[in-house]
TIMI-2910 file (N, C-alpha, C, CB; in pm, 1 decimal, decimal comma, always signed):
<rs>
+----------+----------+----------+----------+----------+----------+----------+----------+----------+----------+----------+----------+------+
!      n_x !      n_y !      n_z !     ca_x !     ca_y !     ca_z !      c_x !      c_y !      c_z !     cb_x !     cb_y !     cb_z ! resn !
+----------+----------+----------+----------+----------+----------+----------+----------+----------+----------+----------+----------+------+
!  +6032,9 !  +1983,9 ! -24143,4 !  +5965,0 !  +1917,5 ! -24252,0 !  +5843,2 !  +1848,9 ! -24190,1 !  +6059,6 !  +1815,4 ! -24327,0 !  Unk !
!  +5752,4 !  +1863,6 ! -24245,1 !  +5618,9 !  +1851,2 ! -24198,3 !  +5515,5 !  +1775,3 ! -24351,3 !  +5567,1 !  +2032,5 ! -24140,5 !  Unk !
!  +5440,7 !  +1624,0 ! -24285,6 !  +5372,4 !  +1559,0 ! -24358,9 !  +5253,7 !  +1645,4 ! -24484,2 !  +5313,5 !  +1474,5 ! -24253,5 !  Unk !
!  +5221,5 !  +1737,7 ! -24420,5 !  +5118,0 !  +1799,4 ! -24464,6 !  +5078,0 !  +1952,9 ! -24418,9 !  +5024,8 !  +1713,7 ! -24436,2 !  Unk !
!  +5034,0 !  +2054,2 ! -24485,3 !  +4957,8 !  +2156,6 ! -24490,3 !  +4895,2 !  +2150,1 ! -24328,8 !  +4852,1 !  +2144,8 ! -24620,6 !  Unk !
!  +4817,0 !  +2117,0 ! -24305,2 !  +4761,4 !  +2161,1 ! -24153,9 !  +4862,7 !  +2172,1 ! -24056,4 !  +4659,6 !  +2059,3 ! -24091,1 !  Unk !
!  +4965,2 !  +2027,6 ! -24068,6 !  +5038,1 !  +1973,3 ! -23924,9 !  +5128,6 !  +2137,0 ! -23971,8 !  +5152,9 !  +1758,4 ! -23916,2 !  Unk !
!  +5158,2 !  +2180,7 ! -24057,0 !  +5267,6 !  +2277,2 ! -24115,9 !  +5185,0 !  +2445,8 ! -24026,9 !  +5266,4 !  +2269,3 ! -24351,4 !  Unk !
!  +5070,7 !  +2440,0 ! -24063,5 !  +5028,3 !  +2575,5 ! -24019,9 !  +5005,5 !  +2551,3 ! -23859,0 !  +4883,2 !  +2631,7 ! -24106,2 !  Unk !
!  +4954,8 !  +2440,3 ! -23822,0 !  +4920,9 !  +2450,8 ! -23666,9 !  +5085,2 !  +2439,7 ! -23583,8 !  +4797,6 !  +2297,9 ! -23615,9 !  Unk !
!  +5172,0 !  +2431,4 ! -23637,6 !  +5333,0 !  +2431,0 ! -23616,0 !  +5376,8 !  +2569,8 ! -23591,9 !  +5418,3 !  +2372,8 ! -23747,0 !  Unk !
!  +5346,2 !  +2601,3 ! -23736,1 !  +5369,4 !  +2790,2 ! -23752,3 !  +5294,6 !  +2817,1 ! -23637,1 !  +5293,7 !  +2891,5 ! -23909,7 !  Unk !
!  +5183,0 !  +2814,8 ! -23672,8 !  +5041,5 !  +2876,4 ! -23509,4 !  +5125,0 !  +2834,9 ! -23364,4 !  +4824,2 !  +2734,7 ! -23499,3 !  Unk !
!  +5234,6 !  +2817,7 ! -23324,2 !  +5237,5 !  +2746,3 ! -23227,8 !  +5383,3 !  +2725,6 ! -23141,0 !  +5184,8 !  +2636,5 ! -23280,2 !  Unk !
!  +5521,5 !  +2820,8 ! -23299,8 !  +5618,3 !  +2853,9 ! -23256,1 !  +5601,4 !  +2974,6 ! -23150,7 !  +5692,8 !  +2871,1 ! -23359,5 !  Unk !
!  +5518,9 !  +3051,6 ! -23155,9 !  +5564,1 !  +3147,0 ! -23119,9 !  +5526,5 !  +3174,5 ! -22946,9 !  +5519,7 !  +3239,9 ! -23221,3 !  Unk !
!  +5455,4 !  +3070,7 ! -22958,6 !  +5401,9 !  +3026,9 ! -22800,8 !  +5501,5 !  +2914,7 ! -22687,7 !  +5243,1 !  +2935,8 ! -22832,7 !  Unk !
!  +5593,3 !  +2846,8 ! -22788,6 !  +5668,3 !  +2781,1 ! -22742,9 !  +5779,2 !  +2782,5 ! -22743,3 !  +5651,2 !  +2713,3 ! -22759,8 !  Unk !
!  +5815,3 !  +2859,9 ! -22823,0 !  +5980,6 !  +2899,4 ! -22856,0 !  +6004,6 !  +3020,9 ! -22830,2 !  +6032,3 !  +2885,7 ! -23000,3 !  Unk !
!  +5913,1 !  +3102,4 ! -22832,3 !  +5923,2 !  +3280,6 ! -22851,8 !  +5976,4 !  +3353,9 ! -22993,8 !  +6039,3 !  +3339,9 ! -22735,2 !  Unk !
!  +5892,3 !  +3283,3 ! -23121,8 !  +5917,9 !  +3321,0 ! -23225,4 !  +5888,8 !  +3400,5 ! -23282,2 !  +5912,7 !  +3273,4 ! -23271,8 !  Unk !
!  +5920,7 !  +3508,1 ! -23268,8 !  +5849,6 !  +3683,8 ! -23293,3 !  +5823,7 !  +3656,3 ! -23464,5 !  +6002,6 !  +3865,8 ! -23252,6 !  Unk !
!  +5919,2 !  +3670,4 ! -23569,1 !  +5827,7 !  +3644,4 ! -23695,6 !  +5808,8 !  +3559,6 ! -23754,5 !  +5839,6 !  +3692,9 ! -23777,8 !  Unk !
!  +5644,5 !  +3567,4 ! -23796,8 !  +5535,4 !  +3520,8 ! -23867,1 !  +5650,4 !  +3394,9 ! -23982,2 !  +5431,6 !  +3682,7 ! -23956,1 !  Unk !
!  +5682,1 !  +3243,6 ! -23971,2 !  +5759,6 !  +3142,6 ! -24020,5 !  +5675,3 !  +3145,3 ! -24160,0 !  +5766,3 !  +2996,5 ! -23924,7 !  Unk !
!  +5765,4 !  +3121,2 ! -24260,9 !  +5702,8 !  +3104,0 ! -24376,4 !  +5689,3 !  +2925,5 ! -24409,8 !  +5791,4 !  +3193,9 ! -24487,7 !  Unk !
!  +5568,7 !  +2895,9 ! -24488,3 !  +5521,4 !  +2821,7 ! -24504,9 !  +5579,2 !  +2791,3 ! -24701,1 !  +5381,2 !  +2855,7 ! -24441,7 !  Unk !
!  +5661,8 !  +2671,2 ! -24687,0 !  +5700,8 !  +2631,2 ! -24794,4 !  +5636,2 !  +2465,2 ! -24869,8 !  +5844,1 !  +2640,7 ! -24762,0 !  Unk !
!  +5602,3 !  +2495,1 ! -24974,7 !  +5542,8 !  +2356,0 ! -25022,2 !  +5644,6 !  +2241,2 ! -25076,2 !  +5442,0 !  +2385,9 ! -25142,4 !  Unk !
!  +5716,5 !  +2114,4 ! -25097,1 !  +5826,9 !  +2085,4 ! -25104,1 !  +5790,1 !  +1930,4 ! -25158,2 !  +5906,7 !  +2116,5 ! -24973,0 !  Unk !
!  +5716,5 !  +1989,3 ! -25303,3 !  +5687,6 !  +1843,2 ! -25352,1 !  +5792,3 !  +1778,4 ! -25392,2 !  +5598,8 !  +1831,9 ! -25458,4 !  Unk !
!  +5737,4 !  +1606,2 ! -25404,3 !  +5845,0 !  +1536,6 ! -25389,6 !  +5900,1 !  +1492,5 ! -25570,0 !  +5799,4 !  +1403,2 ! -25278,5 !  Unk !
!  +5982,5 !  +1499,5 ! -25584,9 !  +6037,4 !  +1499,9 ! -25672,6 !  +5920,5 !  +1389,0 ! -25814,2 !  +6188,8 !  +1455,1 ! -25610,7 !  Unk !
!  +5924,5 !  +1477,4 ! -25934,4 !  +5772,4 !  +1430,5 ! -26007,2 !  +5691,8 !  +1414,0 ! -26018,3 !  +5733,4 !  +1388,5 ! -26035,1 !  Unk !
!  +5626,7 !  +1491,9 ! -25863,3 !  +5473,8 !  +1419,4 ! -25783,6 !  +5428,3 !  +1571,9 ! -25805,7 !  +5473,0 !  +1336,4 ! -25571,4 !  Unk !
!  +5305,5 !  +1581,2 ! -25891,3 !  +5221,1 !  +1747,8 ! -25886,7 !  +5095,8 !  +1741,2 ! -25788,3 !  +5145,1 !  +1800,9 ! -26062,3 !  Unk !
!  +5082,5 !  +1617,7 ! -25714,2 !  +4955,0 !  +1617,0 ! -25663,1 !  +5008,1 !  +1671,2 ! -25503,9 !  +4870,7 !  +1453,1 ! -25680,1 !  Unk !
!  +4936,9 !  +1754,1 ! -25433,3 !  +4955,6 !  +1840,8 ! -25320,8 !  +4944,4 !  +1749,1 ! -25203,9 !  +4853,2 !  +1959,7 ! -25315,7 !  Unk !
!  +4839,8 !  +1618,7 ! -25264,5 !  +4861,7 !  +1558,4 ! -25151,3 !  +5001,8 !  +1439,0 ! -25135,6 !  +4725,1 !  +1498,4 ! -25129,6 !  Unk !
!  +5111,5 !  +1476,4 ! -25200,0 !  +5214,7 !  +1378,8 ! -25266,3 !  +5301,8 !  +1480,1 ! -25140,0 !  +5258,9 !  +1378,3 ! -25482,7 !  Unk !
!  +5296,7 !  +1602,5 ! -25128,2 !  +5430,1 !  +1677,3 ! -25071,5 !  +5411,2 !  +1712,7 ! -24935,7 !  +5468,6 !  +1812,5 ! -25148,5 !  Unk !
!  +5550,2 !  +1740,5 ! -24890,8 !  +5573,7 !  +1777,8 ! -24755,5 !  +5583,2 !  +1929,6 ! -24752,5 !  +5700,9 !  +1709,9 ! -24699,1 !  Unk !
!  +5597,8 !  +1996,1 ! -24628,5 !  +5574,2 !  +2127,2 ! -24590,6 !  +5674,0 !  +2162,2 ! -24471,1 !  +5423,2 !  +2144,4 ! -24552,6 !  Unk !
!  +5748,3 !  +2284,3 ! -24581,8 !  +5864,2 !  +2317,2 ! -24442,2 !  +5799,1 !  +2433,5 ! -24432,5 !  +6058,1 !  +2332,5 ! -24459,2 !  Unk !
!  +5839,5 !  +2464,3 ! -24259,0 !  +5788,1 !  +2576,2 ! -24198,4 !  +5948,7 !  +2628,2 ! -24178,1 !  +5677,2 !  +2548,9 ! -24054,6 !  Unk !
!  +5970,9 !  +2708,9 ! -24240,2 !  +6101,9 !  +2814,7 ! -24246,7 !  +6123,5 !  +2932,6 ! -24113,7 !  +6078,1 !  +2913,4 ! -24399,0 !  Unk !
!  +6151,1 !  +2835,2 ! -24047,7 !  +6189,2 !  +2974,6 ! -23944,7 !  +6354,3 !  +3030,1 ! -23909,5 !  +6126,2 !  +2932,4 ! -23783,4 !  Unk !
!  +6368,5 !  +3139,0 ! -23904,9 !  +6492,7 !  +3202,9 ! -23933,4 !  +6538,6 !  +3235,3 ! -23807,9 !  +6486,3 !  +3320,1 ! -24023,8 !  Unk !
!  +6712,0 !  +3196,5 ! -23746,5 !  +6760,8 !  +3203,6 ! -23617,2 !  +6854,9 !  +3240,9 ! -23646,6 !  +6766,9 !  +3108,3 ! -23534,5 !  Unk !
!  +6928,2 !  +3321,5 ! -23681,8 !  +7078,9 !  +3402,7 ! -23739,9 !  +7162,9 !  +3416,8 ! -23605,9 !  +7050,8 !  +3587,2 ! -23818,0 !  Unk !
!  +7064,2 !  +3430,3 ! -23488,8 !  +7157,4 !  +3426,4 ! -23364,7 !  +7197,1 !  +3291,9 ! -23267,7 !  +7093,8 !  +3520,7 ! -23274,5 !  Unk !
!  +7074,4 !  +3215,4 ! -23308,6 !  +7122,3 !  +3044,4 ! -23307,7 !  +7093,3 !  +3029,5 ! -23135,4 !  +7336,9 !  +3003,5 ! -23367,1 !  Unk !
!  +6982,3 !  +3101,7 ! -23112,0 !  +6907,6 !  +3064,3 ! -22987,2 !  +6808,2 !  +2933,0 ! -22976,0 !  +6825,8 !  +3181,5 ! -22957,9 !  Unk !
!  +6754,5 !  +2915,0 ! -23061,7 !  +6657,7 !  +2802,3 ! -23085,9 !  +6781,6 !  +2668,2 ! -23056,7 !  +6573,8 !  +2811,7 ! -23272,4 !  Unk !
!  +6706,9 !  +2611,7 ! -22944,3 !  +6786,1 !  +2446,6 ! -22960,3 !  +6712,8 !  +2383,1 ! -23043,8 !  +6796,2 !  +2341,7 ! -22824,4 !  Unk !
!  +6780,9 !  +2303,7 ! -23137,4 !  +6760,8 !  +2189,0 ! -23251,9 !  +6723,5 !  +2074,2 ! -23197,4 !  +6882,5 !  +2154,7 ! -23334,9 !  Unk !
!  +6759,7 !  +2032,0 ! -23087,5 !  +6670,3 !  +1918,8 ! -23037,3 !  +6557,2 !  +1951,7 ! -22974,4 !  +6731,7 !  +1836,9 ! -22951,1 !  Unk !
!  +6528,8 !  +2038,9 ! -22929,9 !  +6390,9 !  +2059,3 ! -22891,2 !  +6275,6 !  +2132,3 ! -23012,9 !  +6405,8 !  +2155,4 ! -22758,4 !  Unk !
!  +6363,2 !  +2152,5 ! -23118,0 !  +6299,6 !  +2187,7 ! -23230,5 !  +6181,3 !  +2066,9 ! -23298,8 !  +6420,8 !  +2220,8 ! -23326,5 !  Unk !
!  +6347,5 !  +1953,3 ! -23300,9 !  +6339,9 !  +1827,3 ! -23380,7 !  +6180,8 !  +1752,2 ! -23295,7 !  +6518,8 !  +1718,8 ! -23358,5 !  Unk !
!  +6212,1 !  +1722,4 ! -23157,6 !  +6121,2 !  +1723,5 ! -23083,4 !  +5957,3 !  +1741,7 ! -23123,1 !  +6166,4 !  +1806,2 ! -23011,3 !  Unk !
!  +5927,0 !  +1883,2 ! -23112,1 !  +5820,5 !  +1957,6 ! -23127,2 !  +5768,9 !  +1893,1 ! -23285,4 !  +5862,2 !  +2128,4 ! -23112,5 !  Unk !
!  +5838,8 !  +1917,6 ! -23354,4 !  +5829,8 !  +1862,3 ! -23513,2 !  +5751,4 !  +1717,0 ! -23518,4 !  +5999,9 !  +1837,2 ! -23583,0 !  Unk !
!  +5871,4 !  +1622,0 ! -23390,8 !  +5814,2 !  +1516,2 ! -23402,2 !  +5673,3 !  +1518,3 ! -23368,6 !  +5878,4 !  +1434,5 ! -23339,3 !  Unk !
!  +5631,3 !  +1530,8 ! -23274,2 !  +5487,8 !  +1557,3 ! -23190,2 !  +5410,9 !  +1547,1 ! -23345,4 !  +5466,8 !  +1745,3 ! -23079,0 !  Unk !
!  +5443,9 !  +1628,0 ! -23442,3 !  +5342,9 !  +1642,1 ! -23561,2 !  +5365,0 !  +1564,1 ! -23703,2 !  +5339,2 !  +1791,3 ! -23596,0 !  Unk !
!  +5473,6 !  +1425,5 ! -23636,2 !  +5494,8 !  +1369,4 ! -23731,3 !  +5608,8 !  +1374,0 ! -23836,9 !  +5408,1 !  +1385,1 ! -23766,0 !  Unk !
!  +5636,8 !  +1524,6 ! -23795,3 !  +5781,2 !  +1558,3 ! -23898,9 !  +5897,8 !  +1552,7 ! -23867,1 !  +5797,3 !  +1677,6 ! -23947,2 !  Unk !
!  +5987,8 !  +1664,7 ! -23866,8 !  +6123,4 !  +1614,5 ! -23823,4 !  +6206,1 !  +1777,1 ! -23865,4 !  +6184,6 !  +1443,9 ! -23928,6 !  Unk !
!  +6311,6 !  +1805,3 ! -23779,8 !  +6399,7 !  +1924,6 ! -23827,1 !  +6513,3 !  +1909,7 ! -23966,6 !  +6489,4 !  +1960,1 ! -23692,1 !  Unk !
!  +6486,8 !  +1980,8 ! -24038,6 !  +6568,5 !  +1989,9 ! -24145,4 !  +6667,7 !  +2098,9 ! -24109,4 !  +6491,5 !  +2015,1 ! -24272,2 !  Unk !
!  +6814,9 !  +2088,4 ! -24108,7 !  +6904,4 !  +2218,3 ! -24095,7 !  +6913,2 !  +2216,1 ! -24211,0 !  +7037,4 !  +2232,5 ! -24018,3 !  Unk !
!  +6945,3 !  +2353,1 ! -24263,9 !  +6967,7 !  +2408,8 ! -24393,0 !  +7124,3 !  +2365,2 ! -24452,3 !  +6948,0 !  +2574,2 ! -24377,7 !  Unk !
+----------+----------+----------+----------+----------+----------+----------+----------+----------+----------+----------+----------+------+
</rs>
């Protein structure tokens, strides 16, 4: 979960250099409940680990650096 649109794409731009995230993370918009203004919402970057290689604290970590934080599903 990510404050904003940029910190969200330069995140995406940036798994794949640091984690070894072969596909392209989707970019989700996650306004906050009654708020339509874009600058009101947060931004999850959806990346998918079905084999559960990615450590979560070094996820949470990296996230922080940009202000955000790991959401598990």
């Amino acid at each position: 979960m990510l404050p904003d649109r940029d910190a969200a794409e330069e995140v995406a731009g940036e798994l794949a250099d640091r984690f070894g995230v072969a596909e392209e993370p989707q970019l989700v918009r996650d306004a906050l409940a009654g708020e339509d203004d874009a600058e009101d919402a947060q931004w999850l970057v959806v990346v998918e680990d079905p084999a559960g290689r990615l450590d979560p604290a070094a996820l949470d970590a990296f996230a922080a650096e940009y202000e955000g934080w790991l959401e598990k599903p």
